[in-house]
C-alpha positions in Angstrom: 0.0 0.0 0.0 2.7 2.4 -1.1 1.1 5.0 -1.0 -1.9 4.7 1.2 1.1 4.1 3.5 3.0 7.3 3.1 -0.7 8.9 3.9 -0.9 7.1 7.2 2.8 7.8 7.6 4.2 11.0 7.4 3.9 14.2 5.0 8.0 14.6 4.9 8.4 11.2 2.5 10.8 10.7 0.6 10.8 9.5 -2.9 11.2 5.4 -3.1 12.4 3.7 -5.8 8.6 2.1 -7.2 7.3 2.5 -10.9 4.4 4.2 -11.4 0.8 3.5 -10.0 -0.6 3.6 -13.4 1.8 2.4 -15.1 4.5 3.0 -18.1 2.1 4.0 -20.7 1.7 2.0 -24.1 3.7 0.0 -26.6 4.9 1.8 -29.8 2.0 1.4 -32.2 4.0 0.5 -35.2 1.1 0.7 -38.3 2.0 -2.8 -39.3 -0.3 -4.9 -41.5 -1.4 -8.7 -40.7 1.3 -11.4 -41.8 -0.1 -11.8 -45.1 -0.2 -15.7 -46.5 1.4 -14.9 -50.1 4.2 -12.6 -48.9 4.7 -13.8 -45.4 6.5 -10.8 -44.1 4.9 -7.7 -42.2 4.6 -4.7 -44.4 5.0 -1.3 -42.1 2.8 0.9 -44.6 3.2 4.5 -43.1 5.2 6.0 -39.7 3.0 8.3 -37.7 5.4 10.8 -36.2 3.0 12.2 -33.6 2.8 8.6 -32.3 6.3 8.3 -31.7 7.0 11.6 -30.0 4.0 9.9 -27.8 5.6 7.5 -27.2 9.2 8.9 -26.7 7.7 11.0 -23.9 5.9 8.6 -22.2 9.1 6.3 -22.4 11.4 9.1 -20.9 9.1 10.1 -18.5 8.8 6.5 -17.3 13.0 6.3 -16.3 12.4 10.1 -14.9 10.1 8.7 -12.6 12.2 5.8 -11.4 15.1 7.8 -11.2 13.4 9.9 -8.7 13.6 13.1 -11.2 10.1 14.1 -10.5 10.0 17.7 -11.9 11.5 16.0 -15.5 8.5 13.4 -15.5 5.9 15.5 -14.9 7.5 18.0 -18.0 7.5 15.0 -19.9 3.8 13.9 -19.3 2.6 17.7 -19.5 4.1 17.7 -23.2 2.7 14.5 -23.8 -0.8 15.6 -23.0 -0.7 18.7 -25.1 0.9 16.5 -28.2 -2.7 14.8 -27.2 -4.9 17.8 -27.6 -3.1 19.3 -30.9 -3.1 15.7 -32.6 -6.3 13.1 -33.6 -4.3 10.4 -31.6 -6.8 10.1 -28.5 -10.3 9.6 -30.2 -12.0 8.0 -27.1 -9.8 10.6 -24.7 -9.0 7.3 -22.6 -5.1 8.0 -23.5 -5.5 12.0 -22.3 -7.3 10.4 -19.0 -4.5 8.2 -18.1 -1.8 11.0 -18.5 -3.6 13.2 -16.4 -3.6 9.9 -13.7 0.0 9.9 -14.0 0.8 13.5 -13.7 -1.3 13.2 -10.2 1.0 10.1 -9.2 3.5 12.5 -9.6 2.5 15.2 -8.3 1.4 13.4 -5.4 5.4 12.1 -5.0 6.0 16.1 -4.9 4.2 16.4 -1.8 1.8 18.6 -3.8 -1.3 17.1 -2.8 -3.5 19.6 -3.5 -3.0 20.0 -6.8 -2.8 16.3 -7.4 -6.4 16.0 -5.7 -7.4 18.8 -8.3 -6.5 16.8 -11.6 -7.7 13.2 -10.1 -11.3 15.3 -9.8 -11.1 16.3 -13.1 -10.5 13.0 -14.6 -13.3 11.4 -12.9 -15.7 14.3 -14.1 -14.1 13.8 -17.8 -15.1 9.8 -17.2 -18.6 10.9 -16.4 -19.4 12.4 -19.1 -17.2 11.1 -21.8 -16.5 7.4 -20.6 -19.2 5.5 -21.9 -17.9 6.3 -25.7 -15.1 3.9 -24.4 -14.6 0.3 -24.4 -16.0 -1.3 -20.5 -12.7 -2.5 -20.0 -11.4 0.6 -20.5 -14.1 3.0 -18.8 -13.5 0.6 -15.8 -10.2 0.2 -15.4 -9.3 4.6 -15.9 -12.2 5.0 -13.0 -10.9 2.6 -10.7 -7.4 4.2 -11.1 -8.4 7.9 -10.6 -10.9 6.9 -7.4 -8.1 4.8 -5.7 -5.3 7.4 -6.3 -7.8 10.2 -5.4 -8.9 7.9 -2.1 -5.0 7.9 -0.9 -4.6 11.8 -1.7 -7.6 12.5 0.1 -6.7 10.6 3.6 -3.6 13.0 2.9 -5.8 16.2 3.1 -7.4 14.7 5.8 -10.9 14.7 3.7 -11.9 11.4 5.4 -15.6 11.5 4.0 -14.2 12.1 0.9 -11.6 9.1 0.7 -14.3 6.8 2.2 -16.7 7.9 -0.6 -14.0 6.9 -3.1 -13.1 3.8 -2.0 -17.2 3.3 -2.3 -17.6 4.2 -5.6 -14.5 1.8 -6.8 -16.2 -1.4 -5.1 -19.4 -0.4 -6.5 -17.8 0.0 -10.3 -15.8 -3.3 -9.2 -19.1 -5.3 -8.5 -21.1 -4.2 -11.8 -18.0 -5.7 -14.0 -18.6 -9.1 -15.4 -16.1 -12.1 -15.0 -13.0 -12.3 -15.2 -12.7 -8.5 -15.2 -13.9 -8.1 -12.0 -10.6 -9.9 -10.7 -8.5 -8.2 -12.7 -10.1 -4.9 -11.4 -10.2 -5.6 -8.1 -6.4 -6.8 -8.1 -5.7 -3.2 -9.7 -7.6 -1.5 -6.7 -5.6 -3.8 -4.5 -1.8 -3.1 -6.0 -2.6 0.8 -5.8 -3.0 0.2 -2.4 -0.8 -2.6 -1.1 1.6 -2.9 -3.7 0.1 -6.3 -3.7 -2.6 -7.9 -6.2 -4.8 -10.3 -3.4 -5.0 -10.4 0.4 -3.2 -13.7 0.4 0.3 -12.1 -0.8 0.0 -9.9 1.8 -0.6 -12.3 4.7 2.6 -14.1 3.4 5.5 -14.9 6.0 7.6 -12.4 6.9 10.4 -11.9 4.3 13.6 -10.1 4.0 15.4 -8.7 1.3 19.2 -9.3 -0.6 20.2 -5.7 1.4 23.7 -5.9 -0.9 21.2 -5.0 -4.1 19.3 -2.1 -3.2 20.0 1.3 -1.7 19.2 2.4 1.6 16.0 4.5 1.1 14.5 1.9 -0.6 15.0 -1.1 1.6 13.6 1.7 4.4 10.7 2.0 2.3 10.5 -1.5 1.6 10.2 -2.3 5.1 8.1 0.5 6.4 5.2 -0.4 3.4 5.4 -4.3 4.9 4.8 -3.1 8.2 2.2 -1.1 7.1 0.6 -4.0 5.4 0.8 -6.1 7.9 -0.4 -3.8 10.6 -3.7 -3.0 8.3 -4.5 -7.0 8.0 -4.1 -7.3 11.8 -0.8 -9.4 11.5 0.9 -7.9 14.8 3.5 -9.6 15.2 5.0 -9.2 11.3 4.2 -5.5 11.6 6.4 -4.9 14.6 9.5 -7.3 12.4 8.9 -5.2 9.8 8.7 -1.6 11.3 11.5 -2.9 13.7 13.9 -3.4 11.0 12.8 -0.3 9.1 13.7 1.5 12.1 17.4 0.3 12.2 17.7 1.3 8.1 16.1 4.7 8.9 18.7 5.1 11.6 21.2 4.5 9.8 20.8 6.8 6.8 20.7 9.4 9.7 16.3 9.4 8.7 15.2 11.4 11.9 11.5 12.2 10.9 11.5 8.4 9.6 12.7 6.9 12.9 10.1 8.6 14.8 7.6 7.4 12.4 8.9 3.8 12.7 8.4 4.3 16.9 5.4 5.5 16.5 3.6 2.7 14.5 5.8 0.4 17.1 4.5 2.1 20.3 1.3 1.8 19.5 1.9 -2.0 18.3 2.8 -3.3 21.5 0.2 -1.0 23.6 -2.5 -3.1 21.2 -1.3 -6.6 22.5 -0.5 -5.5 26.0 3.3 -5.6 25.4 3.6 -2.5 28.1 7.1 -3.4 29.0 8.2 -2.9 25.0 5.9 -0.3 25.1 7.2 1.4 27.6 10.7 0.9 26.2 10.0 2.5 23.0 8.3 5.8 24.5 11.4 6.0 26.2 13.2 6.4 23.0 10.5 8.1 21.4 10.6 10.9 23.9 14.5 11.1 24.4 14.7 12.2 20.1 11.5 14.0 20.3 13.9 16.3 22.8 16.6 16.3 20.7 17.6 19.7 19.3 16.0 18.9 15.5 13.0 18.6 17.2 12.9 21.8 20.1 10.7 23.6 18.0 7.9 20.8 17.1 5.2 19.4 19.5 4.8 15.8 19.2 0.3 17.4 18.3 1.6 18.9 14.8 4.0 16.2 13.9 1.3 13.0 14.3 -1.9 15.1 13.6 -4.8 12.7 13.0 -2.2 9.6 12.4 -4.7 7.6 14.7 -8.0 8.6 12.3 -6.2 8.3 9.1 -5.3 4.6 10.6 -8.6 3.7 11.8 -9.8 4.6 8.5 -7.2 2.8 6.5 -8.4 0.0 8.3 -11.5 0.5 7.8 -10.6 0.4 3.6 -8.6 -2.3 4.1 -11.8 -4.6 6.1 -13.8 -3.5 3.0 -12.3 -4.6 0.5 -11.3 -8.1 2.5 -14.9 -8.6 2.3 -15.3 -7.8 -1.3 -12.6 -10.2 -2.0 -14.0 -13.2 -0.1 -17.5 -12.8 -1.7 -16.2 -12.4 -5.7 -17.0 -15.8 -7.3 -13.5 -15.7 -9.3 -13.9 -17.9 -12.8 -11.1 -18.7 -14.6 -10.8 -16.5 -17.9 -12.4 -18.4 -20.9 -9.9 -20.1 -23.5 -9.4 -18.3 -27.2 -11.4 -20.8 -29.3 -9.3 -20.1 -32.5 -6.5 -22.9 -31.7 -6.4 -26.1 -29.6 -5.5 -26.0 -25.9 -2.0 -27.2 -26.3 0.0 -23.7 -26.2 2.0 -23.0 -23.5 0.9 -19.9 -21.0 3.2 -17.6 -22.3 1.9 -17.8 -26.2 0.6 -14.3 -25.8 4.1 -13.1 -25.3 5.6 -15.4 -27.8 3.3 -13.8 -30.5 4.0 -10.2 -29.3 8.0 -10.6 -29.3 7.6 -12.1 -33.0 4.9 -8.9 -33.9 7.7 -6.7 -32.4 10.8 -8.3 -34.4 8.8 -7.8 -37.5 8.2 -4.7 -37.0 11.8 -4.0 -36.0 13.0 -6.2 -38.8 10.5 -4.0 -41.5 11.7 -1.0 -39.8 15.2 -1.1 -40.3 14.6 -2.2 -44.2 12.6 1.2 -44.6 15.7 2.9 -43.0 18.2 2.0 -45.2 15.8 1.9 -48.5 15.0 4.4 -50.5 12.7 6.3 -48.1 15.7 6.8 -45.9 17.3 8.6 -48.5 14.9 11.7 -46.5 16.3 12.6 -43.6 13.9 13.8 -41.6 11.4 10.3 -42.3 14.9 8.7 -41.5 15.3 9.9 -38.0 11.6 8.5 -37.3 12.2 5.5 -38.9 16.0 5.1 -36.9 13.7 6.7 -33.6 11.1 3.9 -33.9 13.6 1.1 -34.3 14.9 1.8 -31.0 11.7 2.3 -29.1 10.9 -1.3 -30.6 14.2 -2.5 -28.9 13.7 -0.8 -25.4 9.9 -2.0 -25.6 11.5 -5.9 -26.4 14.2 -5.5 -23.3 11.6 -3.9 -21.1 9.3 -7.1 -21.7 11.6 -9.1 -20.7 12.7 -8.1 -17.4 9.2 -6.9 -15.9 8.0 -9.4 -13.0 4.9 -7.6 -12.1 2.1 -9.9 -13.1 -0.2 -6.6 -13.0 2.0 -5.0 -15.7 2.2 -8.4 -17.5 -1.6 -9.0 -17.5 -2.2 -5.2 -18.6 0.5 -6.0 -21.4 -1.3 -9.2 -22.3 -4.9 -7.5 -23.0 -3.8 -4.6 -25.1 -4.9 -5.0 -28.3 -1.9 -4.8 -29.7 -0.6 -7.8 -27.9 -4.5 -9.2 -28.5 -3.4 -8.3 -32.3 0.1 -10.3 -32.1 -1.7 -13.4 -30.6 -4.5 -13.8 -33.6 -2.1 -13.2 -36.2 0.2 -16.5 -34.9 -3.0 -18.0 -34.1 -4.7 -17.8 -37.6 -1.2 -18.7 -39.1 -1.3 -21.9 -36.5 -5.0 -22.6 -37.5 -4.3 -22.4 -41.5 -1.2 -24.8 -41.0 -2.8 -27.3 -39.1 -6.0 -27.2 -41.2 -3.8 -28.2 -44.4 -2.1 -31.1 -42.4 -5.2 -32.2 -41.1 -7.1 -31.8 -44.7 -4.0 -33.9 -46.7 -3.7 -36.5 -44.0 -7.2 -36.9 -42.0 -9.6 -35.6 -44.7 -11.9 -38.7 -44.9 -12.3 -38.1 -40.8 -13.9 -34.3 -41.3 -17.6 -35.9 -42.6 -17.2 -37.3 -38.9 -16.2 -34.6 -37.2 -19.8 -33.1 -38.8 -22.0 -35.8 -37.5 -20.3 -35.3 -33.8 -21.4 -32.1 -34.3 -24.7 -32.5 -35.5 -25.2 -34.9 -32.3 -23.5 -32.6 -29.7 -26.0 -29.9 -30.9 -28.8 -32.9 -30.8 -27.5 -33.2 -26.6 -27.5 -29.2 -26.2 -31.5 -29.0 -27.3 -32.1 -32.2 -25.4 -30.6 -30.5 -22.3 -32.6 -27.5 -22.6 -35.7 -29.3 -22.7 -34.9 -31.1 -19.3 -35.6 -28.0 -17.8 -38.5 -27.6 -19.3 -41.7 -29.2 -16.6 -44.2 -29.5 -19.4 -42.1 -31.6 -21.6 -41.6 -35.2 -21.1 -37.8 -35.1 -20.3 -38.8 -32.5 -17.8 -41.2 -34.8 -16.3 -38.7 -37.8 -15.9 -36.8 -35.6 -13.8 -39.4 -34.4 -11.9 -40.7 -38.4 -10.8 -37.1 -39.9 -10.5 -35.5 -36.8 -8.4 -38.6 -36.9 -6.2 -39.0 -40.8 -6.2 -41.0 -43.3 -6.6 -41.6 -47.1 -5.9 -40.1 -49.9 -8.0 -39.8 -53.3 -7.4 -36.2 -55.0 -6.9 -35.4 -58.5 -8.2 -32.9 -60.1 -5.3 -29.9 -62.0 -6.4 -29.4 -64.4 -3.2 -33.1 -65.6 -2.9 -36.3 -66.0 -4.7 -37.9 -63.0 -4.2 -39.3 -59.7 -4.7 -40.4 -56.2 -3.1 -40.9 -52.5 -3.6 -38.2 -50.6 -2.7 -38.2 -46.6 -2.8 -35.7 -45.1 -5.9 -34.4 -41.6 -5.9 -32.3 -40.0 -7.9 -30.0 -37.1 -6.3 -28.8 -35.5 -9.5 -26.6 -33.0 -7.8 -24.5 -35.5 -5.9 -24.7 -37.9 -8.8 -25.9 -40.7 -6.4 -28.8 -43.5 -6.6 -30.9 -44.1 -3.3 -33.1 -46.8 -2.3 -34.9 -48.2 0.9 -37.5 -50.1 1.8 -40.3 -46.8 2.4 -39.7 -43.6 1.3 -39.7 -42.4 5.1 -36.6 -43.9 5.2 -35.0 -42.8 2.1 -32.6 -40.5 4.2 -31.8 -42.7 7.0 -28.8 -44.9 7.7 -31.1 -48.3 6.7 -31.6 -46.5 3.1 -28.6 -47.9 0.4 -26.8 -45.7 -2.3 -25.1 -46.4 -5.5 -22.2 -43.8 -6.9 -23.2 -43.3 -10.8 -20.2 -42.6 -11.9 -18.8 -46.6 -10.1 -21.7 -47.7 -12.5 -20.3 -49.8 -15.3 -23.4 -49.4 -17.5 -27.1 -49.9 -17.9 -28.9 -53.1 -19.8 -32.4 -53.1 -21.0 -34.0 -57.0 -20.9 -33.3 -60.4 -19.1 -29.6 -60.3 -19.1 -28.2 -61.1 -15.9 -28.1 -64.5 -13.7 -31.3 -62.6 -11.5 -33.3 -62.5 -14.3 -32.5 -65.3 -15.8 -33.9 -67.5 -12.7 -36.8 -69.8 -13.1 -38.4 -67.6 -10.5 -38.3 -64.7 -12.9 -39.1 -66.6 -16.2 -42.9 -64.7 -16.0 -41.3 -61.2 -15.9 -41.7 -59.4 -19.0 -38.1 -58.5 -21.0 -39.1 -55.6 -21.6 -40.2 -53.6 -18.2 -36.6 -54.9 -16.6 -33.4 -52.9 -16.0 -30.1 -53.8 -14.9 -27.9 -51.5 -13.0 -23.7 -53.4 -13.6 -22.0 -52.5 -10.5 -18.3 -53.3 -9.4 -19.0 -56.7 -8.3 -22.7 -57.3 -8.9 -26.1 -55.6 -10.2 -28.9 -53.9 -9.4 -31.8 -55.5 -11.0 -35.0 -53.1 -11.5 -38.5 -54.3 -12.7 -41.0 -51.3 -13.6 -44.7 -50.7 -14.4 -45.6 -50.0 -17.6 -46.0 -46.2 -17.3 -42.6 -46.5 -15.3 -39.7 -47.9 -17.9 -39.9 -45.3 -20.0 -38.9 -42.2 -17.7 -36.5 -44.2 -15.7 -34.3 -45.4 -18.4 -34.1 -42.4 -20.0 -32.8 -40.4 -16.4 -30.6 -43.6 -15.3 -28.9 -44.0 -18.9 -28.7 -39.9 -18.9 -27.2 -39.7 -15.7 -24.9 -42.5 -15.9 -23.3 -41.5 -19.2 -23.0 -37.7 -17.8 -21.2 -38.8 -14.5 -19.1 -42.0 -16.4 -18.9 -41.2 -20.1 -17.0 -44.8 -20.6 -20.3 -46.7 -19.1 -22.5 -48.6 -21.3 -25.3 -46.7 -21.4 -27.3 -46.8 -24.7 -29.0 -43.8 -26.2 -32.9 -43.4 -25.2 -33.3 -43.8 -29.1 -32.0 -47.5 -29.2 -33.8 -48.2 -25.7 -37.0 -47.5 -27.9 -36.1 -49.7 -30.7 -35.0 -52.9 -28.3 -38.3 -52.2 -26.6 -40.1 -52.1 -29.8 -38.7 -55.4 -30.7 -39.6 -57.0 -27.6 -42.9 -56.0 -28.1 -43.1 -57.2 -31.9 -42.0 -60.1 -30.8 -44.3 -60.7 -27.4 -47.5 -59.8 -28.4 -47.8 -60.2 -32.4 -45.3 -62.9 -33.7 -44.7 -64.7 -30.7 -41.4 -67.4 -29.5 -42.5 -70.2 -31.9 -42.1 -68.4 -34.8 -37.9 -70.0 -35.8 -36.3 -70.2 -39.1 -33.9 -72.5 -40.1 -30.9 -70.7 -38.4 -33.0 -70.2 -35.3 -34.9 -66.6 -34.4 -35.7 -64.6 -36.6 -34.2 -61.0 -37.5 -35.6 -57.7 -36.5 -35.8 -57.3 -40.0 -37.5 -60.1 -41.0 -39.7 -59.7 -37.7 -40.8 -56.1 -38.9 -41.3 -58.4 -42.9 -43.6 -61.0 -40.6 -45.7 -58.3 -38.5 -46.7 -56.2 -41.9 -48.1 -60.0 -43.5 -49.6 -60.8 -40.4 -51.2 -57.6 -39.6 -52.3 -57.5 -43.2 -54.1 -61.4 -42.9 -55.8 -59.8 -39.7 -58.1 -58.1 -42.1 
């Protein structure tokens, strides 16, 4: 919570070594055609000069602001917002928005909170009433930027209404997004605050840094953010490692203002878990500098005005948004479905390192061609090159996976990936057409069927219909009589179907359906479903007078579950046991409800109109032939 820390902190920070909130502004926007199939090589059409001054300022003001050379990146992102105004380059005005963000980051780095409270305001009125021209994503992610950032300067000012009306609005335009965006906006709103993207990174163990590789200011600051962090999450004990070891940095860089910061966060530390003998200890410490001669002319009332509210409130925040991040139902971003699932996680930056080199490869042609014989067009040309190359180099060292997943959803990178994937798509459509062509007619009728299954599906839901109405009488039950294995015998046993756990119940009354005397089945254990006298309980001489085709057989593990149904019964019930089984085990047996129909049709054709003793030479006869026999029959009838 960089800087919702420095507001709790102290007014007299110092600038750390952290990139900007918002972040380094966009990749060069080389005009650079598709990879076209007969040429095969990116064609870089025109240069648009205004573009790359853009982008040359927003590139130079990015390393101003690291190095701490604030005044130089707020030039920087000034002239970049008038090159804005004067040029056609901001249609939607989301780029003119998100300087103006920055150039409050700055400002607010300055100390000059005022005015960096001035220009956040103005943003959000500019998203108001011009916002909704822009793309959801976009509109979403500006406002959530400008009210955090505007939340933190406001807690500065000690406008506490204010900050908490902020922080309001963001969870409110953080609950309307749809998923996945919602996650990614909520870690944004979390990383402007924390430095971190979810509570979990946060709560993480106490860690300390390679002290050899950074300077001194910024291992302070490294330290006193963590304590911070730790302190607003309620992790006491982390908070006073953290602050502690800030303390002995700040100390030794000679940080006065900083040290008394650092006792102050630890006095009141151990006064909030009783430690009163550390307490005690630190106040004595605390009081000894606070009579040192820097600090003769400043009462400890002025130096730690309001710390205590703008804590309380901080904390406040910070329970807030724990809550809105334990009730977001976070679903894993949806798959492109233009190439199969076999490319590795980092394809996205694959495709926009190969975009770039084109680029930079078509870039360098123009430069030394005959349009470089100009040279003012050559400068722009040489000028882009090497914004390609910082843009390649600056890819591959960022770690933030913020920064990654904005780099990942721009539209250039969104751009990079369709171009490899179409060329992916083409190649493997050729292969597939020379070597698998005879298997595409196939690939039609699976798709016919699954199309069949999605209509089916829908009509389950449907109460009125009769796959509706299976569900309705198996999920609520219903008495069917079970054929025993071990003895010669029969009863009525209550079915039920639990569809949501996947799981078969029966007992002997539907009282105790629930109950430990009741038995259950696991459909997805089920080997398969048969339709007809096919397993040794059927088969008995006891059983001879059951009719084929009202019995069901359940193939378990070991043994079966052997069903017998009333007329009005079969029909339902196989359809919701073989649809149920197939979902939960797609290798089970489980016929289609359109073959159950013609076995049972057969049974009937030959039960009640040709009869057993009907035999040919070879023995039964055919369905075929049965259907042949049933027409002369029916026909001899009349």
């Amino acid at each position: 919570m960089e800087q919702l820390n420095r507001s709790v902190t102290s007014n007299q920070s110092r600038q750390p070594e952290v990139q900007s909130v918002i972040g380094r502004g966009r990749l060069p926007v080389m005009q650079e055609d598709p990879i076209d199939d007969r040429r095969g090589e990116p064609q870089l059409e025109t240069i648009n000069v205004d573009q790359l001054n853009l982008n040359n300022f927003l590139m130079q003001a990015s390393v101003a602001f690291e190095r701490g050379d604030l005044d130089a990146a707020y030039d920087l992102y000034s002239r970049g917002l008038q090159l804005l105004q004067k040029t056609n380059l901001d249609r939607t005005g989301e780029k003119a928005i998100s300087l103006q963000t920055n150039m409050a980051v700055v400002l607010f780095y300055k100390n000059d909170y005022t005015r960096a409270a001035s220009i956040l305001q103005e943003t959000l009125r500019q998203l108001r009433q011009q916002g909704r021209s822009m793309p959801e994503e976009v509109y979403s992610s500006l406002t959530i930027r400008s009210l955090a950032n505007l939340c933190v300067v406001s807690i500065v000012n000690q406008r506490y209404e204010e900050a908490f009306q902020c922080n309001n609005e963001a969870i409110e335009v953080l609950r309307e997004a749809r998923e996945p965006r919602r996650k990614a906006l909520l870690q944004e709103l979390l990383y402007i605050y924390f430095r971190f993207t979810t509570f979990e990174s946060i709560s993480g163990p106490y860690a300390e840094v390679d002290e050899r590789k950074y300077p001194k200011n910024v291992l302070g600051w490294y330290y006193t953010t963590m304590g911070i962090n730790k302190e607003l999450i309620g992790d006491v004990d982390n908070a006073i490692r953290y602050h502690s070891k800030a303390m002995e940095i700040w100390r030794g860089v000679n940080e006065a203002y900083l040290v008394v910061l650092a006792l102050m966060h630890l006095y009141t530390l151990h006064r909030s878990v009783n430690n009163l003998t550390q307490a005690q200890e630190v106040g004595t410490v605390l009081n000894r500098i606070m009579d040192s001669e820097e600090f003769k002319n400043l009462s400890p009332e002025l130096l730690f005005k309001d710390s205590d509210k703008r804590l309380s409130l901080a904390k406040e925040l910070t329970n807030a948004l724990q809550q809105v991040e334990s009730s977001i139902a976070i679903t894993a971003p949806q798959r492109s479905q233009l190439v199969a699932d076999d490319l590795p996680n980092d394809f996205w930056k694959q495709a926009l390192r190969l975009r770039l080199l084109n680029a930079l490869k078509a870039t360098k042609q123009l430069a030394t061609g005959p349009r470089g014989s100009n040279q003012r067009e050559r400068e722009n040309l040489e000028m882009a090159a090497r914004q390609i190359e910082e843009t390649l180099k600056a890819m591959d060292m960022e770690q933030n996976e913020l920064v990654l997943e904005k780099l990942r959803n721009s539209e250039y990178a969104k751009e990079a990936s369709n171009i490899v994937r179409g060329n992916i798509n083409r190649l493997r459509k050729f292969i597939v057409g020379l070597v698998y062509s005879h298997a595409w007619s196939r690939l039609r009728q699976v798709h016919i069927r699954h199309q069949k299954t999605l209509a089916l599906e829908s009509r389950k839901e449907d109460p009125n219909s009769f796959f509706g109405r299976a569900y309705t009488l198996a999920t609520g039950g219903d008495y069917i009589i079970k054929v025993n294995l071990t003895s010669n015998s029969r009863g009525k046993k209550f079915l039920q179907l639990n569809r949501a756990d996947g799981v078969l119940r029966w007992a002997s009354s539907e009282d105790s359906i629930h109950s430990s005397k009741s038995r259950m089945y696991i459909l997805n254990e089920v080997k398969g479903i048969l339709y007809g006298k096919h397993t040794s309980t059927f088969k008995k001489d006891y059983n001879k007078k059951l009719e084929p085709w009202l019995c069901i057989s359940l193939e378990l593990h070991n043994r079966s579950l052997d069903l017998y149904f009333k007329e009005e019964q079969i029909n339902p019930w196989y359809y919701v046991l073989s649809s149920e089984i197939k979902r939960q085990n797609p290798r089970a047996f489980a016929p289609s409800f359109g073959k159950f129909l013609w076995r049972k049709l057969q049974f009937l054709l030959f039960q009640f109109y040709l009869g057993p003793q009907i035999k040919t030479k070879k023995g039964k006869l055919s369905f075929a032939k049965a259907v042949v026999a049933y027409k002369f029959a029916s026909a001899n009838d009349y």
